[in-house]
C-alpha positions in Angstrom: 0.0 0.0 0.0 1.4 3.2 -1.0 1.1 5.8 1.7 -0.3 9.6 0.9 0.4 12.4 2.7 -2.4 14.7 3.1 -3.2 17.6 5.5 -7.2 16.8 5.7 -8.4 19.4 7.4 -6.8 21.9 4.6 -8.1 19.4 2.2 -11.7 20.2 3.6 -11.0 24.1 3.8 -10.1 24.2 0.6 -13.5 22.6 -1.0 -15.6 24.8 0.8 -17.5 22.5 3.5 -16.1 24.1 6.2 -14.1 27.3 7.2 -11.1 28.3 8.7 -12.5 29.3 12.0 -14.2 26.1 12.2 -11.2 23.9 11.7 -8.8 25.9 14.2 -12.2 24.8 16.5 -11.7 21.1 15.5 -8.0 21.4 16.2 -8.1 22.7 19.2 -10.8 19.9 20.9 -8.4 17.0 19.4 -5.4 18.9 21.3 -7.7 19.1 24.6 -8.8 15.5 24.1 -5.3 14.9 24.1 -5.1 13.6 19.9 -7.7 10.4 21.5 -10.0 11.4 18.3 -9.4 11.5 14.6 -9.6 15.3 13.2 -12.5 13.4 10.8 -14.6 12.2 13.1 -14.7 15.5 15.6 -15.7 17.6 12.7 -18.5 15.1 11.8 -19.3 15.1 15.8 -19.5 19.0 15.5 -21.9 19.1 12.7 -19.3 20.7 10.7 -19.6 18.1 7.9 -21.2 15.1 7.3 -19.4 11.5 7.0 -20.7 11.3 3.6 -19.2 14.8 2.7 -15.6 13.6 4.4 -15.8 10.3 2.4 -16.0 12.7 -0.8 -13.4 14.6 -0.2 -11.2 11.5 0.3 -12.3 10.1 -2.6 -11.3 12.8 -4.7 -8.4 13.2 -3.4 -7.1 9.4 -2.7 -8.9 8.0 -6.2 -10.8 5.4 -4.2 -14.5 4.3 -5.5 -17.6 4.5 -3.4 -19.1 1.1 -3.1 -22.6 0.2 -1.6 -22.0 -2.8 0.7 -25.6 -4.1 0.6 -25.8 -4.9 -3.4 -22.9 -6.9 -2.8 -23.2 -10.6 -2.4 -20.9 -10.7 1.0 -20.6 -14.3 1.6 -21.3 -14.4 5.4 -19.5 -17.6 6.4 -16.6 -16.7 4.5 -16.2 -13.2 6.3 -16.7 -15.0 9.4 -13.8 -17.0 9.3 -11.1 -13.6 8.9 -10.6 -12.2 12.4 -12.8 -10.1 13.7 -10.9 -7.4 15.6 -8.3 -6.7 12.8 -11.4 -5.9 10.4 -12.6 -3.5 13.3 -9.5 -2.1 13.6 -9.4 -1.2 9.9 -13.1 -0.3 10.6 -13.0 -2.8 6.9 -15.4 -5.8 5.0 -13.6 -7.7 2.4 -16.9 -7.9 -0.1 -15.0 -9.6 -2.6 -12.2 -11.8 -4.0 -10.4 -12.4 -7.9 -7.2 -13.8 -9.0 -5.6 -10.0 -8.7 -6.7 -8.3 -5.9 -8.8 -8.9 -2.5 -11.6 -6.0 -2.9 -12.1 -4.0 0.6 -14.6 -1.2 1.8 -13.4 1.2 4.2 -14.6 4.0 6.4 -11.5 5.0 7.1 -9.2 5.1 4.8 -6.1 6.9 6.1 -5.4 4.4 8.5 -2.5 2.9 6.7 -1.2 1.0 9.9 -4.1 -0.8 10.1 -5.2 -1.6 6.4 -1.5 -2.6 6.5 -2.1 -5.1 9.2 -5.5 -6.3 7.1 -3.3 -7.1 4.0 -0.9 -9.0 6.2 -3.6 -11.2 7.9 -5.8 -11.7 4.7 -2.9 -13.1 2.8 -0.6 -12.7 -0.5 -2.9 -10.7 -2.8 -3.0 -6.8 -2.6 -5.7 -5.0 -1.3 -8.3 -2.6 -3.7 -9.8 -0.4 -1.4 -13.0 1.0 -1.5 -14.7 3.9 0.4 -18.2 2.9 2.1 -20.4 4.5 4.9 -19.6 3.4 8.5 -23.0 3.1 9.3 -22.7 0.1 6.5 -19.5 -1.2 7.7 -20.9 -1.1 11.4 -24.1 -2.8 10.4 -21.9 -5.7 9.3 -20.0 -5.9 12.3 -22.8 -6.2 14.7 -24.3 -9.8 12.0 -20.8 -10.9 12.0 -20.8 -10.8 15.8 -24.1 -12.4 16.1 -22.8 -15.4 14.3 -19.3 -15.8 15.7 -20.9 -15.4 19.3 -23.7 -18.1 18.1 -21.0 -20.2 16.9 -19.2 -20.5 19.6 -22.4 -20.7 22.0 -24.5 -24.0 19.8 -21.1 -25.5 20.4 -21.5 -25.2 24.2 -25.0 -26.1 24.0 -24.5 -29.0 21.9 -22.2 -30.1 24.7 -24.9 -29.0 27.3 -27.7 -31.6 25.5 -28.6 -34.9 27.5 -27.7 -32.7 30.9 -31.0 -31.9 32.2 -29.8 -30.4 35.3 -27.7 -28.1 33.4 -30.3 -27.1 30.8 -33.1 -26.4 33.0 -31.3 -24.9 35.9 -28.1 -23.5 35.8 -27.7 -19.8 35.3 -25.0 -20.1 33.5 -25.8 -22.3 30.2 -24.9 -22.2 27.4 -28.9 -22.4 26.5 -29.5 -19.5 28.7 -26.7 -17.3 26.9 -27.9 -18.1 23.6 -32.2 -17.2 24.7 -30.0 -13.5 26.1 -28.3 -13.3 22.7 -31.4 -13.8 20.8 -33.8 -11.5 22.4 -30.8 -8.8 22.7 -30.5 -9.2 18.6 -34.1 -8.9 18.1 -34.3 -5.9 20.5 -31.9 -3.9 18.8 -33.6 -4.6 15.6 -36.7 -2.7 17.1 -38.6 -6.1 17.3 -42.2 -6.0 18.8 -42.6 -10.2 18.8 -40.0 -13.0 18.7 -41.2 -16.1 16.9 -39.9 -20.0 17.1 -41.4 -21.6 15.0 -39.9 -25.5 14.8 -40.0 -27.4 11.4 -39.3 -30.7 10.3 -35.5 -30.9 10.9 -34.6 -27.5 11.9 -36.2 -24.4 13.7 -36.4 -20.8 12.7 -36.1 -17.8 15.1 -38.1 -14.5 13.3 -38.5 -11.0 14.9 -41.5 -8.9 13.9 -40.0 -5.9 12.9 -42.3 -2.6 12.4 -45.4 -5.2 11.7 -43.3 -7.8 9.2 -41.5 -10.6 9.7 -37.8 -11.6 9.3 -35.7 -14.4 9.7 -32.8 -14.1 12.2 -31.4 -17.2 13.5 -32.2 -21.1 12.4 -31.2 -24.3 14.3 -31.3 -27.7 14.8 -34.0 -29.4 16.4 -32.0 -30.5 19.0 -30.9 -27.0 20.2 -34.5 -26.0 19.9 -36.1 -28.8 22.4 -33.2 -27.2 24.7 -34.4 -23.9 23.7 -38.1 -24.3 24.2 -37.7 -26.0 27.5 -35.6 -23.0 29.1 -37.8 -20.5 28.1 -41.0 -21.9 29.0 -39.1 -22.6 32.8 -38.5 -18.6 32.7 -41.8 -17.9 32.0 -42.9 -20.0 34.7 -44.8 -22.9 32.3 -45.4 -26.4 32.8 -42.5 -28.0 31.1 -44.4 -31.3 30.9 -47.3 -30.0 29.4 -47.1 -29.9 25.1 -50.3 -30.7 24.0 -52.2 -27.5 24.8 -51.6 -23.6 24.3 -49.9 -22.2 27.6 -49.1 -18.7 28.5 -46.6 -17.2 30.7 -44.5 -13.4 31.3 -41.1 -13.1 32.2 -39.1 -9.8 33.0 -35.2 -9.7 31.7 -32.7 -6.3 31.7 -31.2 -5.9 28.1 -28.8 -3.3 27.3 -29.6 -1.7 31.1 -33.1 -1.5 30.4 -36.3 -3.6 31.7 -38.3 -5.3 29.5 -41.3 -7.8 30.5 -42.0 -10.4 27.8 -45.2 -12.4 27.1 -44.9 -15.6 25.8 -47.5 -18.0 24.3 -47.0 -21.6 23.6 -48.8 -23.4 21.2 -48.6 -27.4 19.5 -48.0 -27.7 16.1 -46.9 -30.9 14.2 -43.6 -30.9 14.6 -43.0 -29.7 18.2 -44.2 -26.4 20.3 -44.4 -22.8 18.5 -43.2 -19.9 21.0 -44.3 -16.4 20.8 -42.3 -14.0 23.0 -44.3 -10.6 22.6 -41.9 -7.5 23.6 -42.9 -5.1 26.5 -40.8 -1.8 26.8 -42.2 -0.3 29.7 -41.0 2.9 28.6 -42.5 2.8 24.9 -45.8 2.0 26.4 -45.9 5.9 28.6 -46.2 7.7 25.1 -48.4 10.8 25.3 -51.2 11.2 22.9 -49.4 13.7 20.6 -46.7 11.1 20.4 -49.7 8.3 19.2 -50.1 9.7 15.5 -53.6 11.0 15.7 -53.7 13.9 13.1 -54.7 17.4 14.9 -58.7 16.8 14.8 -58.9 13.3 15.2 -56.7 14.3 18.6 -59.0 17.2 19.5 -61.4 14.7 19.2 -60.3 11.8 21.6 -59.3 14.6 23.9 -62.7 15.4 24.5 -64.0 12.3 24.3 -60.9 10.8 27.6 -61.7 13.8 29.2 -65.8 13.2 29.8 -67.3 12.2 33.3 -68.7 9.4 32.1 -69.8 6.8 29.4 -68.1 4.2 27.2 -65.4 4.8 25.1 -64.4 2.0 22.8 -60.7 1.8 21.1 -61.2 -1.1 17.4 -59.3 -2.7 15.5 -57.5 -6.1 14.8 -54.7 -7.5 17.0 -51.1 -5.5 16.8 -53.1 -2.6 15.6 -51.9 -0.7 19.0 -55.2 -0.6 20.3 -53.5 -1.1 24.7 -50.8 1.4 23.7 -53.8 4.1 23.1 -55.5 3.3 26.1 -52.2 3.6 27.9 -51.7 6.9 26.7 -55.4 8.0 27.0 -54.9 6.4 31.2 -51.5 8.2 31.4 -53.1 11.6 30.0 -56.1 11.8 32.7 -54.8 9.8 35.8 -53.7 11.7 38.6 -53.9 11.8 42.6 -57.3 13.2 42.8 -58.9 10.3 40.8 -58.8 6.8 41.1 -58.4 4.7 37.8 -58.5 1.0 38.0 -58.3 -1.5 35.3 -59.2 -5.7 34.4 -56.6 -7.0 32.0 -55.4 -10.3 30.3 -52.7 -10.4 30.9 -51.7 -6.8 32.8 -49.2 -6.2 29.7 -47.4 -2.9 31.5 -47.7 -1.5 35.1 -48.5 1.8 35.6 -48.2 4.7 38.2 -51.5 5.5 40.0 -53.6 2.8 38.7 -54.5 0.1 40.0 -54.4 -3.4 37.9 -56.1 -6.1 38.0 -55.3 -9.3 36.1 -58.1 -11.7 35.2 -57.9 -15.2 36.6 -60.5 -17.4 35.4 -59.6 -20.5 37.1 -60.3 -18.6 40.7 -63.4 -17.3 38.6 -62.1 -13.9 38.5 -63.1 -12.5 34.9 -63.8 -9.4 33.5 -67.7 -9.2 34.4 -66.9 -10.0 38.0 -63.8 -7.3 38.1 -66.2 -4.6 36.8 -68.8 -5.5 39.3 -66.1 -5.5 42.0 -64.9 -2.1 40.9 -67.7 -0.4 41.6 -68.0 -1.2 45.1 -64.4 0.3 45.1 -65.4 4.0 44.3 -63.7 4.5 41.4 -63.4 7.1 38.9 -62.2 5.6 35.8 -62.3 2.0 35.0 -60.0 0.3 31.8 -61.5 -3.3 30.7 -59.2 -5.0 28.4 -61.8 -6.1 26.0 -65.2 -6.9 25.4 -65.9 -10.5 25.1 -69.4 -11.4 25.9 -72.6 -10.0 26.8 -72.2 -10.2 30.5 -68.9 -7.7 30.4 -70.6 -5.4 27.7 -73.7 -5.4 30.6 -71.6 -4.8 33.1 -69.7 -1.9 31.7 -72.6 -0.4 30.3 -74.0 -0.7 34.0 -70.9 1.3 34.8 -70.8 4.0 32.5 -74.6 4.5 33.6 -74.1 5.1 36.8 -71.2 7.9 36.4 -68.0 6.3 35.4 -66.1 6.6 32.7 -65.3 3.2 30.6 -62.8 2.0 28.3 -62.3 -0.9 26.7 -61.3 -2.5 23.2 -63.6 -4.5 20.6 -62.8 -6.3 17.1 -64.2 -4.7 14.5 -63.6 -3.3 11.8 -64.2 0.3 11.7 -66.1 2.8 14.0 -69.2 2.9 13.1 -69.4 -0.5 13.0 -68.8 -0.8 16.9 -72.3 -0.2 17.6 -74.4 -2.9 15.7 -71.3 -5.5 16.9 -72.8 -3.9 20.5 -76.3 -4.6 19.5 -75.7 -8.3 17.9 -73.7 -8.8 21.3 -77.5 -8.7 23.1 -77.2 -5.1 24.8 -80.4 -3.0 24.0 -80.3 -0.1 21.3 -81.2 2.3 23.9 -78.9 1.9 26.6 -76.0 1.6 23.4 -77.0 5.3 22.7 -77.5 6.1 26.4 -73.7 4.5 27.2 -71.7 4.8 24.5 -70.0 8.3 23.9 -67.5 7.4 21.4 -64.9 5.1 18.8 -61.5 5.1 17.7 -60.7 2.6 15.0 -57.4 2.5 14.1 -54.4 0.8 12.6 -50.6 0.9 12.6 -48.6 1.6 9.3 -45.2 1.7 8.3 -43.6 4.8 8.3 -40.9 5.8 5.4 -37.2 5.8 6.5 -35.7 9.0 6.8 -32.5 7.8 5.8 -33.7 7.0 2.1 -36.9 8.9 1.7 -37.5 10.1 -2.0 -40.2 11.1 -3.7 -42.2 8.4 -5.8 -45.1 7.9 -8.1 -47.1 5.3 -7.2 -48.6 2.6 -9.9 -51.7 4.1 -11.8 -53.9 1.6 -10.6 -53.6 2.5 -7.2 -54.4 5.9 -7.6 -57.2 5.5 -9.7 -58.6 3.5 -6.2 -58.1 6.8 -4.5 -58.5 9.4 -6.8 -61.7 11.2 -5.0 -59.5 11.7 -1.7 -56.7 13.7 -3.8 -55.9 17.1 -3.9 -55.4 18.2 -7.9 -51.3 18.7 -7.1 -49.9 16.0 -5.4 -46.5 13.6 -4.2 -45.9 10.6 -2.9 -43.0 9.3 -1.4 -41.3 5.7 -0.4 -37.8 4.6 1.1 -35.3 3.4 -1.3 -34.0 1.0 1.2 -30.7 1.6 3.1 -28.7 -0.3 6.2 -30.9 1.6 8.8 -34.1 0.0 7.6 -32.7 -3.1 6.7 -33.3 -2.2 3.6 -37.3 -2.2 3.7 -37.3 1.3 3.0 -39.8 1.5 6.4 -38.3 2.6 9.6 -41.3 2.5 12.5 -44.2 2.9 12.8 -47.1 5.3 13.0 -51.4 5.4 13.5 -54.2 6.0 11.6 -57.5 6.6 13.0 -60.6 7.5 12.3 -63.0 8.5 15.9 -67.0 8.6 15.8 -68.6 10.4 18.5 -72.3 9.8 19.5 -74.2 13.6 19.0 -77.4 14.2 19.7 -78.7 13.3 16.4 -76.6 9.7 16.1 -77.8 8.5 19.4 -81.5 9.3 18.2 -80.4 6.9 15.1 -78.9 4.3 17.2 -81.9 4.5 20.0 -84.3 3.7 17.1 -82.3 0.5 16.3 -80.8 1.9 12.9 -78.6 -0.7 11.3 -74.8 -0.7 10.0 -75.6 0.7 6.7 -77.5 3.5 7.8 -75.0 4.3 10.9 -72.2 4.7 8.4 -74.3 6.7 6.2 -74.8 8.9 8.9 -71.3 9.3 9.8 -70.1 9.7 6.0 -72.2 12.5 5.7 -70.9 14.1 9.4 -68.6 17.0 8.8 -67.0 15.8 12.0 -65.9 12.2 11.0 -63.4 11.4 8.7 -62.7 7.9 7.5 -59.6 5.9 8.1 -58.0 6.1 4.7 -58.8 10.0 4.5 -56.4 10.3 7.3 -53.8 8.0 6.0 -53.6 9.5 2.9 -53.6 13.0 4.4 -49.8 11.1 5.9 -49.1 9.5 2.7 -49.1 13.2 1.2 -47.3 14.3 4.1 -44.5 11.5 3.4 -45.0 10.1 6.4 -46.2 6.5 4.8 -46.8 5.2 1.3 -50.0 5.1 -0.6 -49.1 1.2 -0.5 -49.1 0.5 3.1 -52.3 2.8 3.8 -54.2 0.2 1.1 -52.9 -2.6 3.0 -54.6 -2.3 6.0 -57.3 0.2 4.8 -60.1 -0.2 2.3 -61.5 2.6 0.0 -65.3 3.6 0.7 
């Protein structure tokens, strides 16, 4: 490797991305920090330039070729096998190999000691480096040591296997470090569920990232029996027991934070399917201006949370965020002068100045006993998880009658058709106009990455589906797909909503037993309600989604 002198900072200077002033100010905090930082990465730190604007200069000036990591076909198990620490040190991938050359991406170019060291280790052939974005580079470091840890770890377990004392009790198994490694992965992917799901011969691990699923780990069956029996004992489930759905909750710190987990256990042909569902007890405190809810709709539910009494009722499928709503509705209007109390199943997060009940059915406790027990409590504000049967929906109508204020979840499809599911359910028309104040239905959709946002032009046949909701000038947008998003080109997630409130004139409707089709003809016509995919195409506008995702879990009227 041929070495090349270069001042960088002048080099910078002198292409106009930063001034003089402002390199004499990078100079002086490597100087205090004692020369502990590179002169690159303090003026990126200072906002001065950006990585990609460093990476430019040193291309121009070094001749070195941009490269985009992630539409190379890095083979993985290859990679593996080089030593880690040296390619960290470099801060370099090897992508690629030919008779001439070995083909490496670098971040940091100007470290000849260390790219010196690389060449050394990797062998005979010269290096051909490449400039890449350590963001890229970093993304393959953390997979790279996910699988060397793995490696080493199904080794230990398969050593661990036909020890039963070992597996099922000692704190420091091999097992139990490979259930921590998997649910740290998946937590730094932003995972909301962990999946495994055995197979014939093998098992897969997936996470649920931002509402999809991806595969992240696979074993052999073996490993997996181990697997499954460990994490059932954790969440306190009868090992014994594989014939019938089981549920259990666990608590574990990851990265210094406390996370609770749910799991669910269910038989399948070829062994027991686990799903670990993710609580972060800090995701769940959201206020509702964090939620999603467009300016009216939030008006809206603000008045509605805020009522002395009556039912409120959140709708929509499961994973549509439905408990993360009523969280933030609780966390909004709770305080020391009222007293909230709530029936769940299962209690998914604990909160401050409420007081949570979990349903128990084999001591008989369910939710239509909780309510009635509630009320001899004084309360203020009661939360019941969901409506199930006619004997809850009596009993919190009962409630909301009497002057407290009731929320709780139902599965249906949109608002207004909450209140015929109500009336089908057995309750009387009457008391559903007389209880009832209000719905949110609402879903949870993708949101673009920022990272690779552009603007796009969605197929024609899509927007002739939604053609009556657009403005005459319009753009859409979508995420190319980068190493933040793992290349989905979605990072997160976001709400859509739409909220009917029973007025004067609707509660005269519902009283007089009006059916679905009339209800919803009502509420089309209300100035005040605005359908679901109004609102999500107000955010596809906004770039906030894509007209895609809003017709995935939306339906034009």
């Amino acid at each position: 490797m041929i070495k090349q002198k270069i001042k960088l900072g002048n080099l910078i200077v002198n292409q106009g991305l930063i001034t003089k002033e402002q390199l004499d100010n990078a100079l002086n905090l490597q100087k205090e920090q004692n020369y502990t930082k590179k002169l690159g990465q303090i003026l990126i730190d200072e906002g001065f330039i950006t990585q990609k604007e460093l990476l430019q200069v040193l291309s121009s000036q070094l001749g070195y070729e941009f490269v985009d990591l992630y539409g190379e076909k890095i083979n993985f198990e290859k990679l593996a096998k080089y030593p880690l620490q040296v390619l960290k040190n470099a801060k370099a991938i090897p992508f690629k190999e030919d008779e001439d050359f070995i083909y490496v991406a670098t971040s940091d170019p100007l470290n000849y000691e260390a790219l010196e060291i690389l060449e050394r280790t990797l062998g005979m052939k010269p290096l051909k480096i490449y400039l890449a974005l350590e963001e890229d580079i970093e993304a393959i470091f953390h997979r790279l040591s996910i699988l060397e840890d793995t490696k080493t770890i199904i080794e230990e377990v398969k050593k661990e296997l036909g020890n039963e004392e070992v597996i099922t009790h000692s704190e420091k198994s091999a097992i139990l470090r490979l259930i921590h490694l998997i649910i740290k992965d998946s937590i730094l992917r932003r995972a909301s569920d962990i999946h495994f799901e055995p197979d014939e011969k093998k098992a897969v691990v997936r996470a649920r990232i931002d509402g999809v699923l991806h595969e992240t780990f696979v074993f052999d069956k073996d490993i997996y029996n181990a697997i499954n029996t460990r994490i059932k004992l954790m969440g306190n489930i009868d090992i014994s027991e594989k014939r019938k759905p089981q549920d259990g909750r666990f608590s574990l710190e990851v990265e210094d934070k406390l996370y609770d987990f749910r799991l669910s256990t269910s038989p399948t042909i070829f062994g027991e399917s686990i799903v670990m569902r993710v609580l972060d007890r800090e995701k769940v405190l959201l206020r509702l201006e964090e939620l999603g809810f467009e300016d009216e709709n939030l008006k809206e539910f603000n008045n509605l949370i805020h009522s002395p009494y009556g039912i409120v009722l959140i709708t929509g499928p499961t994973g549509s965020g439905k408990t993360t709503t009523l969280y933030a509705a609780l966390n909004e209007i709770k305080s020391i002068h009222n007293k909230v109390m709530t029936i769940e199943d299962p209690v998914e997060y604990r909160l401050p100045l409420v007081q949570q009940v979990q349903v128990n059915e084999k001591a008989g406790l369910n939710f239509a006993v909780a309510i009635k027990s509630f009320l001899r409590q004084d309360p203020d504000i009661m939360l019941v998880g969901e409506i199930r049967d006619k004997e809850t929906l009596d009993a919190a109508a009962q409630a909301s009658l009497t002057g407290h204020l009731v929320f709780s979840t139902l599965h249906t499809n949109d608002a207004p058709g909450a209140i015929s599911r109500l009336v089908q359910m057995g309750l009387k028309p009457y008391i559903v106009a007389d209880a009832l104040i209000g719905i949110v239905a609402q879903r949870l959709v993708r949101k673009i990455c920022p990272y690779c946002k552009k603007e796009h032009k969605p197929p024609t046949a899509l927007l002739k589906r939604v053609e009556k909701y657009l403005p005459k000038e319009f753009k859409f947008f979508k995420g190319e797909g980068c190493s933040k998003c793992d290349f989905t080109g979605y990072f997160g997630r976001t709400m859509i909503s739409e909220i009917l409130v029973l007025d004067e004139e609707l509660s005269k409707l519902v009283s007089a037993g009006a059916n679905k089709f009339e209800i919803n003809e009502y509420a089309q016509k209300s100035k005040n309600f605005k359908p679901m995919i109004l609102d999500g195409i107000k955010k596809a506008l906004n770039g906030v989604t894509t007209l895609e995702e809003i017709l995935r879990v939306t339906k034009e009227k």
